[in-house]
Backbone as JSON, one array per atom type, in Angstrom:
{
  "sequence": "XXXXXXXXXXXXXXXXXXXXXXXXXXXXXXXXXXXXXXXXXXXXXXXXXXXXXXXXXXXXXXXXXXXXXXXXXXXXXXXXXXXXXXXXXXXXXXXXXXXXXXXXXXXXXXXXXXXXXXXXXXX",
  "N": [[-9.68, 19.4, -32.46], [-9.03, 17.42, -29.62], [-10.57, 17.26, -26.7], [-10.76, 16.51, -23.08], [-12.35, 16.44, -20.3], [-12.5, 16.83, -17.02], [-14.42, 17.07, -13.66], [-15.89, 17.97, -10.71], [-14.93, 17.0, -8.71], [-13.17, 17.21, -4.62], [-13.2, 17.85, -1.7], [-14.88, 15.77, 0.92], [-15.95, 14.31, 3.72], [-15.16, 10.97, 5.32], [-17.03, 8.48, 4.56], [-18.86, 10.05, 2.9], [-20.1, 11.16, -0.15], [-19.4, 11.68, -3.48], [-19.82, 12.97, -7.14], [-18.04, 12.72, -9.91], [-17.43, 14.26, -13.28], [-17.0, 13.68, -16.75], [-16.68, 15.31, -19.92], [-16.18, 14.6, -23.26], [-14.65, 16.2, -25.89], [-14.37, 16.57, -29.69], [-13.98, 14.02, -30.44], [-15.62, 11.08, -32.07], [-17.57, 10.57, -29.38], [-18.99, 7.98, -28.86], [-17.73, 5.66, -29.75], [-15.89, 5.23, -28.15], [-14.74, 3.69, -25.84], [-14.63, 4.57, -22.13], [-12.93, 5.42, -19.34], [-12.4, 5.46, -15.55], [-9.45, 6.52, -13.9], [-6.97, 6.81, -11.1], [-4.4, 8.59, -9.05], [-2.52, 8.49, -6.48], [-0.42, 10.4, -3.75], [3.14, 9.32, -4.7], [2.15, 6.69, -5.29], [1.69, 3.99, -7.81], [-0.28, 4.82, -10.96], [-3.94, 3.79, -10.79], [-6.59, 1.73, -12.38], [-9.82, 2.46, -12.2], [-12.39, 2.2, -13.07], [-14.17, 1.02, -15.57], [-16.18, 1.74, -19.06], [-17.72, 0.48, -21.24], [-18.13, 1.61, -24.85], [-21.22, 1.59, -25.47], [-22.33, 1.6, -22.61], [-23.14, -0.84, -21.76], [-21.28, -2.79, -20.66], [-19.27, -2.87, -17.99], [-16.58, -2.57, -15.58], [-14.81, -3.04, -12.69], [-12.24, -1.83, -10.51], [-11.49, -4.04, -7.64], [-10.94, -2.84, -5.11], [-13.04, -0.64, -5.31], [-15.22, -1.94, -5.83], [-18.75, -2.19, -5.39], [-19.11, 0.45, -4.31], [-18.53, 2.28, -5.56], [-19.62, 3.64, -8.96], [-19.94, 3.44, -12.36], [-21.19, 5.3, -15.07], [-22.41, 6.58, -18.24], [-23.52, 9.17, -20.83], [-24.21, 8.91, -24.0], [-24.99, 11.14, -25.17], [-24.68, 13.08, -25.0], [-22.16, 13.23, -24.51], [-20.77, 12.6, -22.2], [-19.11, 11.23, -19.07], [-19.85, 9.58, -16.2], [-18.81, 9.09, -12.59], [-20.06, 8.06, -9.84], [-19.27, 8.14, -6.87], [-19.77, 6.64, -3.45], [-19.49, 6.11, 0.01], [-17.01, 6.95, 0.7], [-13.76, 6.53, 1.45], [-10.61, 7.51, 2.88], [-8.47, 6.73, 1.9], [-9.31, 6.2, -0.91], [-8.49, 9.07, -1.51], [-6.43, 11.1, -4.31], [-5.43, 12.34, -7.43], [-7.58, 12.07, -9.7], [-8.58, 10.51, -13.17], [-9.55, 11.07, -16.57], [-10.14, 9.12, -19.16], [-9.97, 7.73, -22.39], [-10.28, 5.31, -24.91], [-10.49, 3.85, -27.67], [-12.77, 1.82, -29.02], [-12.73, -0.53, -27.05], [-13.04, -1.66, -23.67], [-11.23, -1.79, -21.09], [-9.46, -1.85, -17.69], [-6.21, -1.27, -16.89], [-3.87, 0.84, -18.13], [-2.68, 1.03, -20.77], [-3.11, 2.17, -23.89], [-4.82, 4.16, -23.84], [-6.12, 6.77, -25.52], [-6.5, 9.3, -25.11], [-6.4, 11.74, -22.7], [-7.5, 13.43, -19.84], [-7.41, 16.52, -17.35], [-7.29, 15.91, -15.02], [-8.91, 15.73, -11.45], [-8.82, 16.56, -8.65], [-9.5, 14.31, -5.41], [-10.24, 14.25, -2.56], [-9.88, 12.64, 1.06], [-11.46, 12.99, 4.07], [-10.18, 11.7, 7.55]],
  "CA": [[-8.82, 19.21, -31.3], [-9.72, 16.55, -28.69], [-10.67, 17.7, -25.06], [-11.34, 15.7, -21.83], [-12.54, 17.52, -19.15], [-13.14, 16.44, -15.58], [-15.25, 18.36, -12.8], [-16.44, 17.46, -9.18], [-13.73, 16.73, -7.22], [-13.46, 18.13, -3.7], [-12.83, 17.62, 0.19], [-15.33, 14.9, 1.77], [-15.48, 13.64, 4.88], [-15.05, 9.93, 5.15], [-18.33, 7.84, 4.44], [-19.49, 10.49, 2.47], [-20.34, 10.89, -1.68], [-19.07, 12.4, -4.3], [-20.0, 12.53, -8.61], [-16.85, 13.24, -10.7], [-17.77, 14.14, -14.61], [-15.91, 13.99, -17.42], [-16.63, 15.47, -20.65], [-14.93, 15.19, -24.29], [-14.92, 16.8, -27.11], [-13.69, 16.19, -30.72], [-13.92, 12.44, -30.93], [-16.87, 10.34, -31.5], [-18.03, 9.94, -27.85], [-19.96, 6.73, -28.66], [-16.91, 4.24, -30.69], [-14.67, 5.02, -27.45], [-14.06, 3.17, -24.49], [-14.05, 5.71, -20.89], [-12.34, 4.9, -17.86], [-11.48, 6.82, -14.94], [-7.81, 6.05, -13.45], [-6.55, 7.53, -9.97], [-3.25, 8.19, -8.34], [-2.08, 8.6, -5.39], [1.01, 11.15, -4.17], [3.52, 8.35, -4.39], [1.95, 5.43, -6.21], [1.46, 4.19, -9.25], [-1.81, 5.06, -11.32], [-3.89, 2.09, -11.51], [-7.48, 1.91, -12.69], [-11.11, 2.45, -11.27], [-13.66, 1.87, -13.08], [-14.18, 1.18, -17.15], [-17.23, 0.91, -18.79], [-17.94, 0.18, -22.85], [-18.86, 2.22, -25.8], [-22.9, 1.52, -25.17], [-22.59, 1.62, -21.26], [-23.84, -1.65, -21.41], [-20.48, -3.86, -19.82], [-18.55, -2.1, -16.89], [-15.55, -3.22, -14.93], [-13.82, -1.81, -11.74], [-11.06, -2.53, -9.4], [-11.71, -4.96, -6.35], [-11.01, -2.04, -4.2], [-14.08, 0.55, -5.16], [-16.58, -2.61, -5.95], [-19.88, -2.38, -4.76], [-19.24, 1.53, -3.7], [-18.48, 3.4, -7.54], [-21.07, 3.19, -9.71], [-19.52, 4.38, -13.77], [-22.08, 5.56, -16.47], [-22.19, 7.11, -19.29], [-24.58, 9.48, -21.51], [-23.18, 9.44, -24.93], [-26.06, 12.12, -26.07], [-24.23, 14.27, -23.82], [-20.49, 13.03, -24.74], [-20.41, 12.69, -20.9], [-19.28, 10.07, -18.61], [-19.46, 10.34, -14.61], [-18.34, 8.3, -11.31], [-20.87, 8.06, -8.44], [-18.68, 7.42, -5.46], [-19.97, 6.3, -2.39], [-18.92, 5.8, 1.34], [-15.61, 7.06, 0.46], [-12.44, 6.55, 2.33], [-9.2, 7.86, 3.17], [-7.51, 5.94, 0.9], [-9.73, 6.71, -1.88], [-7.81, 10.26, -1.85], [-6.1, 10.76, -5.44], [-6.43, 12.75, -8.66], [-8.77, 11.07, -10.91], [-8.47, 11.03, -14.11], [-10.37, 10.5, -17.47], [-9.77, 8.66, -20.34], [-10.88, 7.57, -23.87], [-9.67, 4.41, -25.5], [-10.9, 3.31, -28.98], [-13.36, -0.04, -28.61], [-12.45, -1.98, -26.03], [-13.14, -1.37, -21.91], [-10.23, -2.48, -20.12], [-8.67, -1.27, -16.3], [-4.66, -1.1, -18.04], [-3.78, 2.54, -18.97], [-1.77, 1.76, -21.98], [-3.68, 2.28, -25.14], [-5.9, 4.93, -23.58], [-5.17, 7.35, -26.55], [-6.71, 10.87, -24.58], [-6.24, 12.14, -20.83], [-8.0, 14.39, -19.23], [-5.94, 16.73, -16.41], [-7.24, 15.33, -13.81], [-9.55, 16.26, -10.5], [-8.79, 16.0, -6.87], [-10.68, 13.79, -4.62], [-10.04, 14.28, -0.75], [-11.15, 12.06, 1.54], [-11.16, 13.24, 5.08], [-11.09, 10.66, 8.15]],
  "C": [[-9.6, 18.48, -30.21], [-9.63, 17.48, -27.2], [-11.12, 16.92, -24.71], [-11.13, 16.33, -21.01], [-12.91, 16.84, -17.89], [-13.26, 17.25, -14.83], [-16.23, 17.21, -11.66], [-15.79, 16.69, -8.35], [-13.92, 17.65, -5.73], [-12.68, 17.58, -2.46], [-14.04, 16.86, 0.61], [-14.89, 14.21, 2.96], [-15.97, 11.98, 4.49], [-16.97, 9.15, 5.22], [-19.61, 8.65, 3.02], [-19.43, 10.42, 0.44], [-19.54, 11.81, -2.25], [-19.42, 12.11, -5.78], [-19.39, 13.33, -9.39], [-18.09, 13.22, -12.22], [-16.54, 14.65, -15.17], [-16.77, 13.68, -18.84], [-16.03, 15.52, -21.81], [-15.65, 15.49, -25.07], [-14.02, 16.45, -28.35], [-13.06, 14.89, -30.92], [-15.51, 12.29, -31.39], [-17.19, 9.43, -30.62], [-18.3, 8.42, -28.0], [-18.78, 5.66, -29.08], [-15.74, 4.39, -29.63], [-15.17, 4.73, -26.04], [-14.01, 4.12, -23.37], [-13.52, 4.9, -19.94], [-12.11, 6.01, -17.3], [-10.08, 5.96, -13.75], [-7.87, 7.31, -12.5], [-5.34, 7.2, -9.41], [-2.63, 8.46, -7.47], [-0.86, 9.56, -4.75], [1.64, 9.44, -3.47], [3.18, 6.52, -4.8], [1.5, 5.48, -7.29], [-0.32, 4.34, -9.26], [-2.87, 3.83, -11.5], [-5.77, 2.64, -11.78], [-8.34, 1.59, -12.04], [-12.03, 1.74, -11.47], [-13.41, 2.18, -14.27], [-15.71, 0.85, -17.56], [-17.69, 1.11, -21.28], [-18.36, 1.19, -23.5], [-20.12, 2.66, -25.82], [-23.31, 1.8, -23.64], [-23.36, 0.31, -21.16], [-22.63, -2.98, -20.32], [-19.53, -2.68, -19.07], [-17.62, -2.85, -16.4], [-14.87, -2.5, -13.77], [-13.36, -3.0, -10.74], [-11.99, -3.0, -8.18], [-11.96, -3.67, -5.39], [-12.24, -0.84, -4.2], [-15.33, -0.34, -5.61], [-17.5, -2.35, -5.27], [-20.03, -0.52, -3.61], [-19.37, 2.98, -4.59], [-19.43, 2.79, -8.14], [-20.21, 4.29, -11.36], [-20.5, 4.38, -14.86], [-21.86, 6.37, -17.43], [-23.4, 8.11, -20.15], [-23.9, 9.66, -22.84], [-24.25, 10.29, -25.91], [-25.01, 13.11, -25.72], [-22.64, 14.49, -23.96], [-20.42, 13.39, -23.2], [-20.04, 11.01, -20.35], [-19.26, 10.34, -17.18], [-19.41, 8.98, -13.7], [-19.07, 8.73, -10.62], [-20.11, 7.29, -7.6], [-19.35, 7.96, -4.3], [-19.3, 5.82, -1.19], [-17.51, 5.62, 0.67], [-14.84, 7.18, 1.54], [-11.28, 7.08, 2.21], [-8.41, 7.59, 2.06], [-8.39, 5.7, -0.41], [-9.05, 7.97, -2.45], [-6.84, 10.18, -2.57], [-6.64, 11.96, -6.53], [-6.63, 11.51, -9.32], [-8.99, 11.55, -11.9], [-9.43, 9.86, -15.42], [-10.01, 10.23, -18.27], [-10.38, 7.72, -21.69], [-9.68, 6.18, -24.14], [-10.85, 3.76, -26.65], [-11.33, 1.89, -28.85], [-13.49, -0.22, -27.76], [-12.23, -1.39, -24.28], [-11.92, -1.85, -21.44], [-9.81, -1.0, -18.77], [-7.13, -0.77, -16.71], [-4.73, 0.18, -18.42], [-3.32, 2.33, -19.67], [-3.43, 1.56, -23.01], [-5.0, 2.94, -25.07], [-5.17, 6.15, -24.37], [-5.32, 8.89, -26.0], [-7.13, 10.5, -23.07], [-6.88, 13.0, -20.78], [-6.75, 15.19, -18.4], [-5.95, 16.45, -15.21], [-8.28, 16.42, -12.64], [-9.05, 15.8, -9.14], [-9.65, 15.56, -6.1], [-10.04, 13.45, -3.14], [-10.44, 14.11, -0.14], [-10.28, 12.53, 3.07], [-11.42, 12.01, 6.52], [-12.03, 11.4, 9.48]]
}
């Protein structure tokens, strides 16, 4: 049975950090794809931050460039989000996901979800 787990969500005040993780189980960690996707109350879900099989190619939205940081340990079947100088409008569950191969931002053909963490950004 597959699990995806996410952990370290919270309440921050604005500028400040936060490092989401997300664990699975019952795949093989290493031949899948992570991303983490966030959504808003009221908008659609759109994607954060993706980053390859090896952790060697990454990708993230315009809007959390140069402030998220996405890695991976696949000893560990872990993957985690280092967010930085977070904002307001960062606030969202965030969620984890597995996709077979291939990195992409796009939620379809992400085949396992996590249930998601809350990330609350205070101004």
């Amino acid at each position: 049975q597959v699990q995806v787990v996410e952990s370290g969500g919270g309440l921050v005040q604005a500028g400040g950090s936060l490092r989401l993780s997300c664990t699975a189980s019952g795949i093989q960690f290493g031949v899948y794809a992570m991303a983490w996707f966030r959504q808003a109350p009221g908008k659609e879900r759109e994607g954060v931050a993706c980053i390859s099989r090896s952790g060697a190619r990454t990708d993230y939205a315009d809007s959390v460039k140069g402030r998220f940081t996405i890695s991976r340990d696949n000893g560990k079947n872990t993957m985690y989000l280092q967010m930085d100088d977070l904002q307001p409008e960062d606030t969202a569950m965030y969620y984890c996901a597995a996709r077979y191969m291939v990195c992409a931002l796009s939620s379809s053909q992400y085949a396992y979800w996590g249930q998601g963490t809350q990330v609350t950004v205070s101004s």
